[in-house]
C-alpha positions in Angstrom: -6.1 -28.7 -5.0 -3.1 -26.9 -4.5 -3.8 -23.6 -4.5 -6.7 -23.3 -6.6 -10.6 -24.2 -5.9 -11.2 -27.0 -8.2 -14.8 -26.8 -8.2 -17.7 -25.2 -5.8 -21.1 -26.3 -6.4 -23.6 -28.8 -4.6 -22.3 -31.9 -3.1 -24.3 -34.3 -4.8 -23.1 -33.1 -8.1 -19.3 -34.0 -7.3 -17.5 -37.0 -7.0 -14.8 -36.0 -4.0 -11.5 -37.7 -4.3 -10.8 -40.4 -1.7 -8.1 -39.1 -0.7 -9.6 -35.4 0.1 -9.8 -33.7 3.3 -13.1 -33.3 4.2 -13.7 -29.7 6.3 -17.6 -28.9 7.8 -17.6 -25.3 7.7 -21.2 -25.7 9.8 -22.8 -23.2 8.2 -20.1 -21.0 7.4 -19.3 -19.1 4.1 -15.7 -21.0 2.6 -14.1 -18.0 0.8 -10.2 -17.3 -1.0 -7.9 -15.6 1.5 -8.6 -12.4 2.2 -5.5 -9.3 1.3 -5.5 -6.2 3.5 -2.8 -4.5 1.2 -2.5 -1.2 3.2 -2.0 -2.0 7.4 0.4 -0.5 9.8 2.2 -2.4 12.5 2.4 -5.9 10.5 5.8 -6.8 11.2 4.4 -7.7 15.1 3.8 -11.1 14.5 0.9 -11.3 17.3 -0.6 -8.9 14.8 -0.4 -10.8 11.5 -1.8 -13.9 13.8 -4.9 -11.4 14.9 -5.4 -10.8 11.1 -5.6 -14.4 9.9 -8.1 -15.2 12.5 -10.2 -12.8 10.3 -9.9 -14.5 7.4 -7.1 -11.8 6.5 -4.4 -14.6 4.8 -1.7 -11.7 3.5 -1.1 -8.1 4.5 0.8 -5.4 3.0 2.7 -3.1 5.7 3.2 0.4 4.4 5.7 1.7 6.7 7.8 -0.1 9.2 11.0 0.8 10.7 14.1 -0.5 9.5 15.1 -1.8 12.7 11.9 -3.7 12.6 12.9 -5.5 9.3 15.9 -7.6 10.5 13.6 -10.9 9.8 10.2 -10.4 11.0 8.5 -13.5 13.0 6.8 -15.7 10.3 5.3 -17.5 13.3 2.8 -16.5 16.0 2.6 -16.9 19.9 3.4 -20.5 20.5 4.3 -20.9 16.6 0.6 -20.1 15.3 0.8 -19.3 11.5 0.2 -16.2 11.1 -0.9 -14.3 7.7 1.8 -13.9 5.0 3.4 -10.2 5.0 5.2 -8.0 2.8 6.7 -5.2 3.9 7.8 -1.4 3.0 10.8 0.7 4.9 10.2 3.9 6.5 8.1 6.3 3.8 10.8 8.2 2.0 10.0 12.3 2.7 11.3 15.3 2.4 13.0 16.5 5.7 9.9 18.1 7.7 7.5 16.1 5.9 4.8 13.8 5.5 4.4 12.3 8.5 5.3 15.0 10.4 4.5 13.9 14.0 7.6 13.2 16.0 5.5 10.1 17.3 6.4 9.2 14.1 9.5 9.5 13.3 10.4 5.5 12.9 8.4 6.0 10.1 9.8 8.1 7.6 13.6 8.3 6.0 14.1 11.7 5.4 16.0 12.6 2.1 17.5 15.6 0.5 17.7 15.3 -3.0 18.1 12.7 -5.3 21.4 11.0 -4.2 20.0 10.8 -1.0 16.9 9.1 -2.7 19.0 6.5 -4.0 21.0 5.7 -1.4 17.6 5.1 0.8 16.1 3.0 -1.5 19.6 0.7 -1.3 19.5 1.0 2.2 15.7 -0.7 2.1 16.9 -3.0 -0.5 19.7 -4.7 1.7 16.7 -4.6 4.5 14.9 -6.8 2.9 11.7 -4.7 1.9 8.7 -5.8 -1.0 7.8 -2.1 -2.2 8.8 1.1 -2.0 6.7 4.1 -0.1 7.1 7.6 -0.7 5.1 10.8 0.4 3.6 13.3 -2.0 2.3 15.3 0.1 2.5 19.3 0.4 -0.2 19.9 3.0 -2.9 22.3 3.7 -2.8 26.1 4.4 -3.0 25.7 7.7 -0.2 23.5 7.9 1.7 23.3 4.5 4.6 20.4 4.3 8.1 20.0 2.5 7.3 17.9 -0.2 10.1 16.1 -2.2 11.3 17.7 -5.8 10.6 15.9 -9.1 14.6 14.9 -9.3 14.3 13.1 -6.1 11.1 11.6 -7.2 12.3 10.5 -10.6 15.4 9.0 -8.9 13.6 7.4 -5.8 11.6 5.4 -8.4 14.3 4.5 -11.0 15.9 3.3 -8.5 13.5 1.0 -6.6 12.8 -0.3 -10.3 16.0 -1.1 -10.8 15.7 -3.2 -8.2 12.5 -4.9 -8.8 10.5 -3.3 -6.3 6.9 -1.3 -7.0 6.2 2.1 -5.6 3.6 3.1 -3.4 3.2 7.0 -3.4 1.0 8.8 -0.8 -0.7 11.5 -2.6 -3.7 12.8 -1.2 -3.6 16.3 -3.0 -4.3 16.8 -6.8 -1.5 18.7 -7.0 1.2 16.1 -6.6 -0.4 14.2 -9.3 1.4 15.1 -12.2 5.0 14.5 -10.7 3.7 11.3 -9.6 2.5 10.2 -12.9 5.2 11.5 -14.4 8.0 9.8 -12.4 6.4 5.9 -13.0 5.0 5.4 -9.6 3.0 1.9 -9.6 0.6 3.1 -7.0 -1.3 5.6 -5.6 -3.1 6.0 -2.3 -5.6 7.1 -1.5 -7.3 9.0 -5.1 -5.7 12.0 -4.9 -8.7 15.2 -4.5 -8.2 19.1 -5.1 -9.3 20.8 -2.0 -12.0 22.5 -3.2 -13.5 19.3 -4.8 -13.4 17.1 -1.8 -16.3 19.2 0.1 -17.9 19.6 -3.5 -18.6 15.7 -3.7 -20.2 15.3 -0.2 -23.6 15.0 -1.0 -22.3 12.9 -4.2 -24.4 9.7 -3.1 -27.6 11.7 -3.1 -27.4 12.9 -6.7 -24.3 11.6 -8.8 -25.3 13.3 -11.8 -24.9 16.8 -10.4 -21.1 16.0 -9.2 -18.3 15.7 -11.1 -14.8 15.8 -11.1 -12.8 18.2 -12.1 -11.5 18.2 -15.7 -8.5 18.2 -15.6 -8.4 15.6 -12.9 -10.4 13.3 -14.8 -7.8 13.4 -17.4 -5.0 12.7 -15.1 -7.1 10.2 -13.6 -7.4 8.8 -17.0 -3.8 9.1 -17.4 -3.2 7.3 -14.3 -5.4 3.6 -15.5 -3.3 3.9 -19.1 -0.2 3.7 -17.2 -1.0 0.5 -15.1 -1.1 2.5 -11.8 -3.4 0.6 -9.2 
């Protein structure tokens, strides 16, 4: 009724309504809409239509171009529905960094310092987006990145608050943790992991009780769930 599953049980032990739509799912399993909250490419309509198909009824698109965010299709080939969408800009970076390929380079809005990080997160704002991404990450050895400084940071997400809009923060390395934490972000992806402790956990499944995380991590980690951060 609505929006909300009144009642699931036997059919015998229910009185259906009149009124009610009857649907034979012939066999099937009759679930709540699925939510695919991290997906790339979303704002192609044909894709959000491929997605609800699947039983995918909202997705989450972590990093579109701006010139992609003009009004994306609501409606599929031949106006199909399609599965509801919600949208970030370009990943706010350092210049140089994360993601670094030039293939793409749609996908990132490279930023300075903080006044720059302001201004991007307006320019999203009058595009229209739902969240906020930003990248947190400085690399490996082989390849280290420019990451953006903790002023930028703290502004990027003061301001995005400001406007009512959550921030997503790519941090795959431990050691952007703290400056995540510490500037508010609402979320993190993926659970950040020190180097070292990534190979360590391998052969987790096997024995769990010999594999731990480090301290200090579990304490940031810890930190992390007391501040809300999903």
């Amino acid at each position: 009724e609505g929006e909300r599953i009144q009642a699931v049980g036997r059919a015998a032990d229910w009185a259906v309504p009149p009124q009610a739509q009857v649907i034979d799912a012939q066999g099937g399993t009759i679930l709540p809409g699925l939510v695919n909250a991290r997906v790339h490419g979303a704002y192609d309509a044909s894709v959000r239509r491929h997605f609800l198909t699947e039983g995918v009824t909202a997705v989450c698109d972590l990093s579109a171009p701006l010139s992609a965010l003009t009004v994306p299709a609501q409606e599929g080939p031949g106006d199909a529905p399609v599965a509801r969408s919600f949208y970030a800009g370009p990943i706010i970076t350092a210049p140089g960094g994360y993601p670094a390929s030039d293939a793409k380079r749609e996908l990132r809005y490279e930023v300075a310092d903080a006044a720059e990080g302001r201004a991007a997160v307006q320019d999203q704002v009058e595009s229209g987006v739902d969240v906020v991404t930003i990248a947190l990450d400085p690399g490996d050895v082989e390849q280290p990145l420019p990451m953006l400084d903790r002023e930028t940071v703290l502004a990027v997400v003061e301001e995005a608050h400001a406007h009512g809009l959550p921030v997503r923060a790519y941090v795959p390395r431990a050691e952007a943790l703290e400056m995540a934490l510490t500037a508010g972000v609402d979320v993190l992806e993926p659970v950040p992991m020190p180097q070292e402790a990534a190979a360590e956990l391998q052969p987790a499944q096997e024995s769990a009780a010999r594999h731990r995380l480090p301290g200090a991590l579990e304490a940031q980690l810890a930190q992390a769930a007391a501040q809300g951060v999903i």
